[in-house]
KEFI-443048 format. One record per atom (N, C-alpha, C, O, CB): x, y, z. Coordinates in steps of 0.2 Angstrom, whole numbers, padded with zeros to 4 digits, always signed. Each point is the difference from the previous one (the first is absolute). Glycine has a CB too. Layout:
BEGIN
XYZ...
# end
This chain:
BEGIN
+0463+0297+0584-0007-0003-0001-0005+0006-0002+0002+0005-0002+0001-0015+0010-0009+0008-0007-0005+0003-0003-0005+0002+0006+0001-0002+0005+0001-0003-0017-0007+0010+0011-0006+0001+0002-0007-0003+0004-0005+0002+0003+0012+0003-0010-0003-0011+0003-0006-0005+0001-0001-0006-0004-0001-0005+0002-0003+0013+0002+0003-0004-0012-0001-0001-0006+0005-0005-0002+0006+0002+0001-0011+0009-0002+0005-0017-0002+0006-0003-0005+0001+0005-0006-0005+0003-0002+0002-0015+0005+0010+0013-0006+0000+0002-0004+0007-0003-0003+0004-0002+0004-0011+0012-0001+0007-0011-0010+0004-0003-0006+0007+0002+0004+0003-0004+0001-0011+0004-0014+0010+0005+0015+0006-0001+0001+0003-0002+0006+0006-0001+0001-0008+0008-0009-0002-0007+0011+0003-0006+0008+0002-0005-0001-0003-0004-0004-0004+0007+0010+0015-0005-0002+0001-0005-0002-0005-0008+0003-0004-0001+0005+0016+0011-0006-0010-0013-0004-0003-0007+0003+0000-0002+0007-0005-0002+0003+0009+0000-0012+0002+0003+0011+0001-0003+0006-0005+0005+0007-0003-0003+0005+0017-0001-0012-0013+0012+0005-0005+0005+0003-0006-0003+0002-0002-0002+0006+0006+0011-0014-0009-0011-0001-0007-0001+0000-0001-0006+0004-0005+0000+0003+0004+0005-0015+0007-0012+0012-0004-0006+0001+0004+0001+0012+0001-0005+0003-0002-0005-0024+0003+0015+0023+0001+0001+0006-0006+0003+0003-0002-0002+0005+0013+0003-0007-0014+0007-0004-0004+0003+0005-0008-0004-0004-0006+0001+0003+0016+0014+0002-0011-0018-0008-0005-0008-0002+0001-0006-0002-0002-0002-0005-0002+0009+0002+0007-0009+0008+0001-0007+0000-0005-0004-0005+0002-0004-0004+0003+0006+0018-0010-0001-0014-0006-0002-0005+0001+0000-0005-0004-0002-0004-0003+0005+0009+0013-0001-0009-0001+0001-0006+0008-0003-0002+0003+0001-0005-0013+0010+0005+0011-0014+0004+0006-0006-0002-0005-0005-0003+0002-0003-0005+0008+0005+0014-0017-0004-0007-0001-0006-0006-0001+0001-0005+0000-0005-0004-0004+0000+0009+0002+0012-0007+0001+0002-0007+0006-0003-0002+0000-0006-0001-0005+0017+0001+0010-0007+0000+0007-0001-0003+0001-0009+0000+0002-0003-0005+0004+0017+0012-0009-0019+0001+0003-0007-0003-0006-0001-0004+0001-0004-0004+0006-0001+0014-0013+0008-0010-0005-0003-0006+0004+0000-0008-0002-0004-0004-0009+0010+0011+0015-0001-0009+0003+0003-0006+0006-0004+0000+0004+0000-0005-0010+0011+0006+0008-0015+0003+0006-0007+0001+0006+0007+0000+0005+0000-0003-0010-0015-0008+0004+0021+0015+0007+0003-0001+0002+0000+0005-0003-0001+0006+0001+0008-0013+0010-0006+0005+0005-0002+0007+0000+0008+0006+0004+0000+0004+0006-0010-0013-0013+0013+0007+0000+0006+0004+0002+0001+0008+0003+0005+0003-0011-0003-0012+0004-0007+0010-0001-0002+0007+0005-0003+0004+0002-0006-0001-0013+0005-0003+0015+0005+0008+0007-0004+0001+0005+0002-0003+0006-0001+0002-0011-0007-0001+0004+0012-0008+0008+0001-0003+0003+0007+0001-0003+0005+0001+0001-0012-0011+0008+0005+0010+0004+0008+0003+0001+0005-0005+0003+0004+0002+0005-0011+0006-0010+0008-0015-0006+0004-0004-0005+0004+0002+0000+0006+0000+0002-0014-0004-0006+0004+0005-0007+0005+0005+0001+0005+0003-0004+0005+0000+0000-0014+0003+0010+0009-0001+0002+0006+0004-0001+0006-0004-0003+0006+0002+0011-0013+0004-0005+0007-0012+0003+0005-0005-0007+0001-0005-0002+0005-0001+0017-0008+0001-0017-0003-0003-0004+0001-0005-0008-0002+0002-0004-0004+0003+0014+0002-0011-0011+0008+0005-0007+0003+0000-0007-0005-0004+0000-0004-0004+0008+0016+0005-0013-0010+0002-0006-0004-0002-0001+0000-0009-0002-0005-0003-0004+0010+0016+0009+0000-0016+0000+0003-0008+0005-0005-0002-0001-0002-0006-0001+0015+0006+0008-0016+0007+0006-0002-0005-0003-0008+0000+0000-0004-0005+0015+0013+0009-0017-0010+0004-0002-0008-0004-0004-0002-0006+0002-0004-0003-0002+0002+0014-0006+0007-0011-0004-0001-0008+0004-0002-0004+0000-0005-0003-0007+0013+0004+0011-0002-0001+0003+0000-0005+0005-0007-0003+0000-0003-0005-0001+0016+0009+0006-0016+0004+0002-0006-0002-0003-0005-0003+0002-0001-0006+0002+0003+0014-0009-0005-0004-0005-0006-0001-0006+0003-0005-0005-0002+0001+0008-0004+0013-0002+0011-0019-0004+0002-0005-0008-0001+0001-0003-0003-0004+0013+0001-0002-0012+0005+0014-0008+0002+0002-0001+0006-0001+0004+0005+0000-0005-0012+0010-0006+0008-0011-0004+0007-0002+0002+0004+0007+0000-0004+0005-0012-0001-0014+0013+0010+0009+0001+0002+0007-0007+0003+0001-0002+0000+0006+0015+0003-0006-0016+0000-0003-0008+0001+0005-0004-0005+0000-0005+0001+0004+0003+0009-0007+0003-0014+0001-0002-0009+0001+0001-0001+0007-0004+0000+0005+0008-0005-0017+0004+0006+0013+0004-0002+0005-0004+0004+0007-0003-0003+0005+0015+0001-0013-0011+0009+0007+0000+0006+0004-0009-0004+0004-0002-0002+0005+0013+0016-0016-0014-0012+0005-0010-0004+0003+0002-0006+0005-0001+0001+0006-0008+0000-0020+0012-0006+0011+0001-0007+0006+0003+0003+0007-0003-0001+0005+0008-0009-0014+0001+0013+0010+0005+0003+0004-0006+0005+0003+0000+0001+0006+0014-0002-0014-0018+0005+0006-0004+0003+0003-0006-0003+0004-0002+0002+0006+0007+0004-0014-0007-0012+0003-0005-0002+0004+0002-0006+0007-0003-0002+0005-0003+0005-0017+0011-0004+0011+0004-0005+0005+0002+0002+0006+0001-0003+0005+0003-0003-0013-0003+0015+0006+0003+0002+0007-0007+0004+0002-0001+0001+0006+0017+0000-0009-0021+0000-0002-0007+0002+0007-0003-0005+0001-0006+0002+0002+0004+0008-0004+0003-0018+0000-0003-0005+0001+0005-0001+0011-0002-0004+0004-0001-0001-0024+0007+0008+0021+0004-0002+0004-0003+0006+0005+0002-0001+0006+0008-0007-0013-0014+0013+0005+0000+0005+0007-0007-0002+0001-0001+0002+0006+0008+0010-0008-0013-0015+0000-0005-0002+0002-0002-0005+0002-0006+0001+0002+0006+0005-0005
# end
């Protein structure tokens, strides 16, 4: 994991453990991330990449969801 900070290369499964908040992103975007034995391995860059989302699009939501959840 990281410092605090999300970053693209954390896995999925990492981001939506240590910000639970930012799994409605992922079901907002209809992706299966949530739950799949995937997540484990692929990173925030690789889901963009699947489901063909801007990743600093993504990265701004995923950011704001998970400091929408510390305050």
């Amino acid at each position: 994991m990281t410092d605090g900070r999300i970053e693209i290369v954390m896995s999925a499964e990492d981001l939506m453990k240590k910000w639970p908040a930012t799994i409605e992103v992922f079901v907002r975007h209809r992706m299966a991330c949530v739950g799949c034995p995937a997540s484990a391995f692929h990173n925030i860059a690789d889901c963009c990449k699947e489901y063909r989302l801007s990743l600093p699009d993504f990265m701004t939501e995923l950011e704001h969801a998970a400091a929408g959840a510390d305050h």
